[in-house]
N, CA, C and O atoms as a GROMACS GRO file, in nm:
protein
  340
    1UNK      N    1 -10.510 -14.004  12.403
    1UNK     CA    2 -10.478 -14.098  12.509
    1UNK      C    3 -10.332 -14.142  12.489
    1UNK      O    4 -10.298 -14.209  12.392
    2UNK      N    5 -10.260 -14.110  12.567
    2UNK     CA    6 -10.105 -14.180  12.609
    2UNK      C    7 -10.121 -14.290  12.586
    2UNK      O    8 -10.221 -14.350  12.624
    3UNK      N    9  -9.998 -14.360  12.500
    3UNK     CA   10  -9.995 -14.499  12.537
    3UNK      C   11  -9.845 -14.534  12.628
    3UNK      O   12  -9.746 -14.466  12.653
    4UNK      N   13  -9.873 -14.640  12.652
    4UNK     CA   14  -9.772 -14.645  12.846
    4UNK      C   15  -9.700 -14.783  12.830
    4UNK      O   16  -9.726 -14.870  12.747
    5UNK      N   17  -9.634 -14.783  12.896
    5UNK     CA   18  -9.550 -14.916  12.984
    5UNK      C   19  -9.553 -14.882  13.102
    5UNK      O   20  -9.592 -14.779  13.156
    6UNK      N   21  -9.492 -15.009  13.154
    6UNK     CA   22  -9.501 -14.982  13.338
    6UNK      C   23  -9.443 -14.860  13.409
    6UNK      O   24  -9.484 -14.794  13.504
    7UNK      N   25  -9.318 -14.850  13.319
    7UNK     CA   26  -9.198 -14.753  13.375
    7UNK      C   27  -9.297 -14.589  13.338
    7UNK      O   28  -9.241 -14.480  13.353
    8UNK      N   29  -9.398 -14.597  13.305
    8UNK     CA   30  -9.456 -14.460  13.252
    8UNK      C   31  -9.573 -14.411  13.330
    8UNK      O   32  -9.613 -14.294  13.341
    9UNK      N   33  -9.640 -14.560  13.404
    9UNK     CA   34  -9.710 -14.545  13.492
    9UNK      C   35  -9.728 -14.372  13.635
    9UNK      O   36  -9.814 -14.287  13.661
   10UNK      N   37  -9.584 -14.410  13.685
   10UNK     CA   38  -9.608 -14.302  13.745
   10UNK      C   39  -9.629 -14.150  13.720
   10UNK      O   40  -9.654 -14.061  13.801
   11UNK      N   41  -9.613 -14.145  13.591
   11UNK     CA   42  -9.594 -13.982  13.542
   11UNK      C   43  -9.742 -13.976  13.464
   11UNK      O   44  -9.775 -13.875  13.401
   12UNK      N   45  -9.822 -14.087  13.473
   12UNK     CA   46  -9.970 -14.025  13.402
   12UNK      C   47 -10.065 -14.079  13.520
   12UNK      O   48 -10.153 -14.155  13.482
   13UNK      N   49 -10.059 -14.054  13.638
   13UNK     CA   50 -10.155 -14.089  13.691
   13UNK      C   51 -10.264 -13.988  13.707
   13UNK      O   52 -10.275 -13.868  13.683
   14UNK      N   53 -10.340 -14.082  13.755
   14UNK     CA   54 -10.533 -13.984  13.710
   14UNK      C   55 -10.544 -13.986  13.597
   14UNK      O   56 -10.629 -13.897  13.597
   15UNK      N   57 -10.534 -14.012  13.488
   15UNK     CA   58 -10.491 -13.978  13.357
   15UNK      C   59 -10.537 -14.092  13.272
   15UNK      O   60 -10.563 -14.189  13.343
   16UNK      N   61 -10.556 -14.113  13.151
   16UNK     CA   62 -10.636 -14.143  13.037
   16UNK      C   63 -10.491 -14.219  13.006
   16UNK      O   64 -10.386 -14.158  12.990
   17UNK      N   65 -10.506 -14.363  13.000
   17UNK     CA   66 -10.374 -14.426  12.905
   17UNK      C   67 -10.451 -14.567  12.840
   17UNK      O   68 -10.562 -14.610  12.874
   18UNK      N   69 -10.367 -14.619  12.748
   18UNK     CA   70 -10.322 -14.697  12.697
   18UNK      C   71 -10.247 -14.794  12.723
   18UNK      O   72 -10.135 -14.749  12.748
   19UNK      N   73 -10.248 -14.938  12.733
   19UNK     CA   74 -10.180 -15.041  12.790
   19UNK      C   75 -10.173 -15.134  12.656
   19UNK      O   76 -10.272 -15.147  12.584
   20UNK      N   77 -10.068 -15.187  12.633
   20UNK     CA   78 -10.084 -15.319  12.560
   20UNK      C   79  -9.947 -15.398  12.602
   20UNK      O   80  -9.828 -15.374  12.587
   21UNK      N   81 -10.009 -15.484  12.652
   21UNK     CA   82  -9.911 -15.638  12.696
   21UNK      C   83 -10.016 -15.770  12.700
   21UNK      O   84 -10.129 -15.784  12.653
   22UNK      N   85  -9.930 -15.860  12.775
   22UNK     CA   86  -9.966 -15.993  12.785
   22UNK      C   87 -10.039 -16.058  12.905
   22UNK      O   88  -9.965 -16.074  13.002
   23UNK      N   89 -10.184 -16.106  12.923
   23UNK     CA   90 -10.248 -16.124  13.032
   23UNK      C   91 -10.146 -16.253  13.094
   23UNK      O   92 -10.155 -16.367  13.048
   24UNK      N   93 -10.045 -16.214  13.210
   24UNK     CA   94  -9.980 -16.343  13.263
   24UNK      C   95 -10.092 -16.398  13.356
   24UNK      O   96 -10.108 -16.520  13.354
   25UNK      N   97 -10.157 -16.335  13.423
   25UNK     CA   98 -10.242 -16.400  13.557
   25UNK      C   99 -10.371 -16.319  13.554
   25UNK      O  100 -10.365 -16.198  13.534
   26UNK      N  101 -10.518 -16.399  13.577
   26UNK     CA  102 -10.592 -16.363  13.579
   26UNK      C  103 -10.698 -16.415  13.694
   26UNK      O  104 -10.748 -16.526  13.679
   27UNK      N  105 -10.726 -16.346  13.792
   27UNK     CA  106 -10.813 -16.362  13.925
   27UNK      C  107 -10.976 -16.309  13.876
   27UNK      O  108 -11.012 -16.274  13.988
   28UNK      N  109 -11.082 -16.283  13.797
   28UNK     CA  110 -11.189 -16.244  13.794
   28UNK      C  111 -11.215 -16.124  13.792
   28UNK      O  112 -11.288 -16.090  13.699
   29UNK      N  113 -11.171 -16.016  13.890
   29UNK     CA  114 -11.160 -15.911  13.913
   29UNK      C  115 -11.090 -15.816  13.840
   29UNK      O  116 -11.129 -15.708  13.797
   30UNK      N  117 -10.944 -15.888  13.826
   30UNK     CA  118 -10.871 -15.816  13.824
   30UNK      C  119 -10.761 -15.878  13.721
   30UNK      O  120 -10.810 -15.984  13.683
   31UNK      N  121 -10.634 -15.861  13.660
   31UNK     CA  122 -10.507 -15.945  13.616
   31UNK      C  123 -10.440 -15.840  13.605
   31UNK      O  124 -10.462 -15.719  13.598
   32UNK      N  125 -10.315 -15.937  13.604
   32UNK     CA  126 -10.155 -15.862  13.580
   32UNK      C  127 -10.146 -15.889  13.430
   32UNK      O  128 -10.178 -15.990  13.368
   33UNK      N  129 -10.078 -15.737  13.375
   33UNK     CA  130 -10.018 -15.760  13.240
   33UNK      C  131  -9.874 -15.729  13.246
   33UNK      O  132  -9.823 -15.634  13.305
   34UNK      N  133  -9.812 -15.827  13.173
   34UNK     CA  134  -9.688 -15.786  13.152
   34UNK      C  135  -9.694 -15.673  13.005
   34UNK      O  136  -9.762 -15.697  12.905
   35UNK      N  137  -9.612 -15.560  13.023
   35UNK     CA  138  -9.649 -15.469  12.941
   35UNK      C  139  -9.477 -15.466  12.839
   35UNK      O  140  -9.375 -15.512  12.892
   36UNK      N  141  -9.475 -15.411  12.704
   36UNK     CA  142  -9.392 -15.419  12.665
   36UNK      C  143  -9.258 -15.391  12.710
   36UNK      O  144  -9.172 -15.436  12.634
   37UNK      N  145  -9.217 -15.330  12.812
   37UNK     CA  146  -9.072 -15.333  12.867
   37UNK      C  147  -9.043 -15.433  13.002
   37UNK      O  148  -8.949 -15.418  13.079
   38UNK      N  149  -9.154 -15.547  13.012
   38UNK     CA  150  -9.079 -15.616  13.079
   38UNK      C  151  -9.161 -15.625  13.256
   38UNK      O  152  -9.132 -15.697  13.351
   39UNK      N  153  -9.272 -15.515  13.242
   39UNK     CA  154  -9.305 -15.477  13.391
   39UNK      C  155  -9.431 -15.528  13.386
   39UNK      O  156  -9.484 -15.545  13.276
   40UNK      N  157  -9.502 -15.564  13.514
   40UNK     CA  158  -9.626 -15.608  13.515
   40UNK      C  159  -9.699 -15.489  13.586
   40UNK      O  160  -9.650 -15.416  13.672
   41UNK      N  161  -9.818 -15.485  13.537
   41UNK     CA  162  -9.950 -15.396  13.579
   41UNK      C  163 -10.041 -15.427  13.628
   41UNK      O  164 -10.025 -15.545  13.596
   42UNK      N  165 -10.143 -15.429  13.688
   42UNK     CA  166 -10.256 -15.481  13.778
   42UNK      C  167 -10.349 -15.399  13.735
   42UNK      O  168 -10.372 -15.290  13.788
   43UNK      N  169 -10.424 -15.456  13.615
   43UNK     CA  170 -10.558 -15.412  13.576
   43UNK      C  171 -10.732 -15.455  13.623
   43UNK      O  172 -10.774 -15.570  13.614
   44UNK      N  173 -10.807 -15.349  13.668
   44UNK     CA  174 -10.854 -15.395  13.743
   44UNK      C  175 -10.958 -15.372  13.651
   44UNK      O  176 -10.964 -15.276  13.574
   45UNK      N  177 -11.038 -15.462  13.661
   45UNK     CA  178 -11.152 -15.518  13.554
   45UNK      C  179 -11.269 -15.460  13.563
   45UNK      O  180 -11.295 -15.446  13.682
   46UNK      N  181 -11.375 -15.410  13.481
   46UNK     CA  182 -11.503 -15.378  13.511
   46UNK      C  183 -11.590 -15.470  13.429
   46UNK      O  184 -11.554 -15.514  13.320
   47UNK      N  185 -11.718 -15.501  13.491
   47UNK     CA  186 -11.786 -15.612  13.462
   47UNK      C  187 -11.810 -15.599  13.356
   47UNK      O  188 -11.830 -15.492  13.298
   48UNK      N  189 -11.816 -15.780  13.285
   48UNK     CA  190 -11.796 -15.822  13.156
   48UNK      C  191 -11.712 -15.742  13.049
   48UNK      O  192 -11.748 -15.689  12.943
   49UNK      N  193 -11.591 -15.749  13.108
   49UNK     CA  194 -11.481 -15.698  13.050
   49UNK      C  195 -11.468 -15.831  12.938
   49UNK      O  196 -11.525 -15.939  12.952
   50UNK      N  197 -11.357 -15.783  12.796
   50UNK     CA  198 -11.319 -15.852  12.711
   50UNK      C  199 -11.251 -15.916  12.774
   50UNK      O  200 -11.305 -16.026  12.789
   51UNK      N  201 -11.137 -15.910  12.836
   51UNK     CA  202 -11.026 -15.988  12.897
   51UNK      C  203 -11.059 -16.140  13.030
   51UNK      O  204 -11.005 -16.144  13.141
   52UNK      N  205 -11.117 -16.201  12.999
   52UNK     CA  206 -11.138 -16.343  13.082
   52UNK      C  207 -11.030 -16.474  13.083
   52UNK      O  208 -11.064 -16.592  13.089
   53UNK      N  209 -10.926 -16.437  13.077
   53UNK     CA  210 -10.824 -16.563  13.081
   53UNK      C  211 -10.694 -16.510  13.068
   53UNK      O  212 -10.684 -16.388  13.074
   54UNK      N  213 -10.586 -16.582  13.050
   54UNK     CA  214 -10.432 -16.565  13.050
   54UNK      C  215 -10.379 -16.565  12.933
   54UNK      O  216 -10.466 -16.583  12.847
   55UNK      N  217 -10.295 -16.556  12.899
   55UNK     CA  218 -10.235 -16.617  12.802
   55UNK      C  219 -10.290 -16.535  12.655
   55UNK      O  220 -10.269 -16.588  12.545
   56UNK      N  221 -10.350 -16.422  12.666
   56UNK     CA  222 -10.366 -16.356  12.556
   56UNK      C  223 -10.310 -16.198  12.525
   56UNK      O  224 -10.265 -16.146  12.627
   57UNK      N  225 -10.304 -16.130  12.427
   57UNK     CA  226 -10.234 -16.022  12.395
   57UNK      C  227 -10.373 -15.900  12.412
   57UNK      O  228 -10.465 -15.900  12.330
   58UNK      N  229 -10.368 -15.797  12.533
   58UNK     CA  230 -10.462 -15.738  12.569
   58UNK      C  231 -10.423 -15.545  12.496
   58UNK      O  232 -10.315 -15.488  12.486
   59UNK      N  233 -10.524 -15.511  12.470
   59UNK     CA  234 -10.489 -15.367  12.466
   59UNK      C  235 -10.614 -15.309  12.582
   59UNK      O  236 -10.731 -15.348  12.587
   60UNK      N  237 -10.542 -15.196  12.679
   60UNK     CA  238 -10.641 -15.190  12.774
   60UNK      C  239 -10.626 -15.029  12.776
   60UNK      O  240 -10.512 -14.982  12.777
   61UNK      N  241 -10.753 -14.933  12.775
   61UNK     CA  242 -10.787 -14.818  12.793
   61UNK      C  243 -10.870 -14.777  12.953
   61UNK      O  244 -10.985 -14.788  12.996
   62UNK      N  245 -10.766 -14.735  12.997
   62UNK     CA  246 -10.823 -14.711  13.102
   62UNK      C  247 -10.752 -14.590  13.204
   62UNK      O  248 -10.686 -14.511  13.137
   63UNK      N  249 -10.752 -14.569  13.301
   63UNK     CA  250 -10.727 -14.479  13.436
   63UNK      C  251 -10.615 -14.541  13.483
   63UNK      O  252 -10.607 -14.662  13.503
   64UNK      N  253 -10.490 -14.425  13.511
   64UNK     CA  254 -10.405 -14.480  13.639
   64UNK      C  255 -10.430 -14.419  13.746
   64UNK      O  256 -10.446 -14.298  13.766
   65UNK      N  257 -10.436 -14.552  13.851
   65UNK     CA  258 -10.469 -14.510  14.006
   65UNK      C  259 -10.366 -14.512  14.046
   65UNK      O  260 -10.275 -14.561  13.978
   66UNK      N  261 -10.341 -14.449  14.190
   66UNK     CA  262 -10.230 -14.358  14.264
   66UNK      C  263 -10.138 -14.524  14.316
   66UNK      O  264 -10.022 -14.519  14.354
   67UNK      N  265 -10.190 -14.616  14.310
   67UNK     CA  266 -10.098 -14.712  14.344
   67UNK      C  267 -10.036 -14.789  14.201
   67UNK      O  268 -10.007 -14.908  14.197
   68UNK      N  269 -10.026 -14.709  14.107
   68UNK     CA  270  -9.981 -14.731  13.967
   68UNK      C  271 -10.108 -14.883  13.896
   68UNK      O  272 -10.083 -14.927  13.785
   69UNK      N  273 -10.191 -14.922  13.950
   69UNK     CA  274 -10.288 -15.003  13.894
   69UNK      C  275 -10.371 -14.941  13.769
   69UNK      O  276 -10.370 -14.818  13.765
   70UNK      N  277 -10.437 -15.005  13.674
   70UNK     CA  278 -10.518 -14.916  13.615
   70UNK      C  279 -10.638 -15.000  13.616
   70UNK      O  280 -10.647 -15.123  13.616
   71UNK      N  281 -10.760 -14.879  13.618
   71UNK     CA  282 -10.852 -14.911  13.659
   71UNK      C  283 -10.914 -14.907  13.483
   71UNK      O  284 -10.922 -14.798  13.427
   72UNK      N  285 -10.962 -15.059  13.395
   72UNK     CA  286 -10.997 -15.051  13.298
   72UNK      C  287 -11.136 -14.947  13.288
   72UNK      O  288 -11.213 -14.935  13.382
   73UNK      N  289 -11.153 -14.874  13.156
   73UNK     CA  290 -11.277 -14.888  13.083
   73UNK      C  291 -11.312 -14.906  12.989
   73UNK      O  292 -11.426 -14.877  12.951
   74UNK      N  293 -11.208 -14.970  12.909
   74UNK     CA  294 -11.235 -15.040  12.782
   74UNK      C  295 -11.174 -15.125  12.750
   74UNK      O  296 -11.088 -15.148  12.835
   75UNK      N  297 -11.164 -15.232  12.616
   75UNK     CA  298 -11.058 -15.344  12.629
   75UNK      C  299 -11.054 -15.409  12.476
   75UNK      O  300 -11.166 -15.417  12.425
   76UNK      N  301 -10.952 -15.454  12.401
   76UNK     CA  302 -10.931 -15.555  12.290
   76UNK      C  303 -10.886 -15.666  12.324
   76UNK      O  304 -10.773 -15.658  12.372
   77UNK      N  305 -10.932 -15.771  12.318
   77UNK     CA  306 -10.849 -15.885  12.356
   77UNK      C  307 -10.785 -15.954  12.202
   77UNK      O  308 -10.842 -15.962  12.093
   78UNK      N  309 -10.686 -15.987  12.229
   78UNK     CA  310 -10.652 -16.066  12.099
   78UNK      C  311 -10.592 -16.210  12.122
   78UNK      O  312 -10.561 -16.245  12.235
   79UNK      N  313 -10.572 -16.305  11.997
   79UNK     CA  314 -10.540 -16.437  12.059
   79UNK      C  315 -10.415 -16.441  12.088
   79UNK      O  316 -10.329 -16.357  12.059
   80UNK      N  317 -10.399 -16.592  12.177
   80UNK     CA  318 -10.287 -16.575  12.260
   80UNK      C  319 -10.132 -16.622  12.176
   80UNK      O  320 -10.024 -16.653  12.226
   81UNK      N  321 -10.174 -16.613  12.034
   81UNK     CA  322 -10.060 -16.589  11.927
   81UNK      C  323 -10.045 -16.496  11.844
   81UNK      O  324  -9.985 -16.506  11.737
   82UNK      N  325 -10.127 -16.350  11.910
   82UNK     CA  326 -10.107 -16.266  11.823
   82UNK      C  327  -9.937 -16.228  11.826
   82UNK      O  328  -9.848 -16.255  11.908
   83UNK      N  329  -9.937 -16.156  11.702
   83UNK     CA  330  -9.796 -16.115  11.691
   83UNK      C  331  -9.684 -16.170  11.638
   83UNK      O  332  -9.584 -16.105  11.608
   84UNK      N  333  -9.698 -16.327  11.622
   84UNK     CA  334  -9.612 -16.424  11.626
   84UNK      C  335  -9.626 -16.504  11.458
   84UNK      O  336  -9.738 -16.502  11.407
   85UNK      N  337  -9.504 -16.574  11.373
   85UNK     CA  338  -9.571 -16.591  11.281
   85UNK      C  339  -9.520 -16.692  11.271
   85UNK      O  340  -9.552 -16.769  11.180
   0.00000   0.00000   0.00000
């Protein structure tokens, strides 16, 4: 599995990737991650996903769809100070 940033999005679509950024906004369905270079992604959630709130450090396995979104099927959530010391 590729791992991605936003800017990588378009060159693996249909395709098996790897996401890790920061949940900025989260609607139920769905949230934006800001991903390590700066770009946000629109991950779209499948029920009782790990990821339920903002403000945390996500790693997300999933599908890119043709409108560069990825459609999760798997997920790590970590706290919203991972990384930091």
């Amino acid at each position: 599995m590729t791992r991605v940033n936003s800017a990588m999005l378009s060159q693996n679509v249909n395709k098996s990737v790897t996401l890790v950024g920061r949940v900025v906004s989260f609607a139920g369905s769905y949230c934006v991650v800001e991903a390590c270079d700066g770009g946000q992604v629109q991950v779209l959630l499948v029920p009782g996903s790990h990821i339920d709130g903002d403000n945390c450090v996500v790693e997300v396995m999933g599908v890119v769809n043709q409108d560069m979104s990825v459609q999760e099927q798997a997920s790590t959530k970590f706290d919203h100070d991972y990384g930091t010391l």
